[in-house]
C-alpha positions as CSV (number, residue, x, y, z in Angstrom):
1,X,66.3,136.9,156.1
2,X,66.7,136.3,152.4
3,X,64.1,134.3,150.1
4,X,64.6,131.1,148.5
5,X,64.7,131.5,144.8
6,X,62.3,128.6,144.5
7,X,61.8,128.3,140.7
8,X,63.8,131.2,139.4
9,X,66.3,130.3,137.1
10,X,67.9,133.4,135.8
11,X,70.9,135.2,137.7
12,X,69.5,138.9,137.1
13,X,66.0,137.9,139.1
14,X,67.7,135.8,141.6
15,X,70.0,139.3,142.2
16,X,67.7,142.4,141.9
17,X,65.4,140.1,143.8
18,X,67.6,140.0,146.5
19,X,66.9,136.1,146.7
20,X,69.6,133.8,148.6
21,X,72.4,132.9,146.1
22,X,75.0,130.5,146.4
23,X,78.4,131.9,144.5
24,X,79.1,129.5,141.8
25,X,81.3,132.2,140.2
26,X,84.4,130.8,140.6
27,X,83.4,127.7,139.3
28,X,82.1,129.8,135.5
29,X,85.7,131.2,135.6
30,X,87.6,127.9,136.1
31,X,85.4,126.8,133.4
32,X,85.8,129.2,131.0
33,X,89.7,129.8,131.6
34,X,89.7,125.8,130.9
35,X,88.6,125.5,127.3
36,X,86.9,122.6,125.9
37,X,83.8,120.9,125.8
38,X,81.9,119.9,128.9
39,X,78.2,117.8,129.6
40,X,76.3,119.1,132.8
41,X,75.0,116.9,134.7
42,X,72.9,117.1,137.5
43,X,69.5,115.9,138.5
44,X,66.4,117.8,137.3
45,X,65.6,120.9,138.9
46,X,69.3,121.6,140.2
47,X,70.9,124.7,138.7
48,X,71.6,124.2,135.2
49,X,69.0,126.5,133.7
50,X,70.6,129.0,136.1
51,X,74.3,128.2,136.2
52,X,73.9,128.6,131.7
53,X,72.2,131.7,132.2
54,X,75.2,133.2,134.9
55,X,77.7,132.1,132.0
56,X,75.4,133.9,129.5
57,X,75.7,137.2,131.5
58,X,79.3,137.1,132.1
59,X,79.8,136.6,128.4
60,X,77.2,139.4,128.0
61,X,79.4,141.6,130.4
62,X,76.6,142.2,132.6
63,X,79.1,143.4,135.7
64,X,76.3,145.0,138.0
65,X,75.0,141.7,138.7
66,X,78.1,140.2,139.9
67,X,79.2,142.9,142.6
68,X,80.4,140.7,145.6
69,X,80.8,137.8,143.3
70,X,83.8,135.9,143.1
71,X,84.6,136.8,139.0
72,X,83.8,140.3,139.6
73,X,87.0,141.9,139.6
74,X,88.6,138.5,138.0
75,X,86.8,139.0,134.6
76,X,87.6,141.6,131.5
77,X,83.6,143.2,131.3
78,X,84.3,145.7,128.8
79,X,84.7,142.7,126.4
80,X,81.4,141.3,125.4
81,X,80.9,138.4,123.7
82,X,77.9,136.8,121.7
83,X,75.6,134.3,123.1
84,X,73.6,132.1,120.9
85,X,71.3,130.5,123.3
86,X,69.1,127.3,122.0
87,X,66.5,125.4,124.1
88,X,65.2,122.2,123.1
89,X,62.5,121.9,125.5
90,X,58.9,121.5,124.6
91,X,58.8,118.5,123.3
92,X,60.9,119.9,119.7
93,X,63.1,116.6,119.9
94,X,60.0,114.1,119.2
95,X,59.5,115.6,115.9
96,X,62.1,116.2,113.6
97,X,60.1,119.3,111.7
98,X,59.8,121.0,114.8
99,X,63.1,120.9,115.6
100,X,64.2,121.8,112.1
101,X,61.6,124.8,112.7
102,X,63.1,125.9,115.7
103,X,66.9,125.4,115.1
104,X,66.4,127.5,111.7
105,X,64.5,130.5,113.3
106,X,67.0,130.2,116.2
107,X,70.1,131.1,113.8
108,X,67.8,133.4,112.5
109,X,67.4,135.0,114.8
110,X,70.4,134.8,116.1
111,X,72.2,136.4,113.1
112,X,69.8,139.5,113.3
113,X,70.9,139.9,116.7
114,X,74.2,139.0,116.2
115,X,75.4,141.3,113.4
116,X,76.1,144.1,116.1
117,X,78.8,142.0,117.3
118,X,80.5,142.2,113.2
């Protein structure tokens, strides 16, 4: 019998693991084939973290980690696309420096990493 992925919010850990997973696949396609913007909502502790971070592989074309998955032969994975990821945890949103601080080394970052993709 599988584990519970009690605590684990990122797809590759939940699937190399071998932890229980419950296909939300088809719902990340839907999503993306709909453009626009959307607000998640769900109670704390209920799949976000890891339902952003299955989008953020798909865009990444990580294919291993979706054999058996719904989008796995649904999705173009030779296309990659680039993910600029920005949490706002830690308390950065109570003080504006801090979150000037970390929104500036996040796009700095993030155009380091992401001048492969130009």
């Amino acid at each position: 019998m599988k584990n519970l992925p009690i605590g684990i919010q990122t797809l590759s850990k939940i699937i190399e693991g071998d932890f229980v997973y419950v296909d939300k696949t088809e719902i990340a396609y839907n999503l993306i084939q709909k453009a626009g913007y959307y607000f998640l909502s769900r109670p704390r502790r209920f799949g976000k973290s890891l339902f952003l971070d299955t989008l953020k592989d798909i865009f990444e074309g990580k294919k291993e980690l979706f054999k058996g998955l719904y989008i796995y032969d649904k999705w173009d994975w030779e296309v990659k696309y680039p993910v600029l990821k920005i949490s706002l945890g830690s308390g950065v949103l109570k003080n504006i420096e801090k979150l000037n601080k970390r929104l500036n080394s996040t796009l700095e970052d993030a155009a380091c990493s992401l001048s492969a993709f130009f």
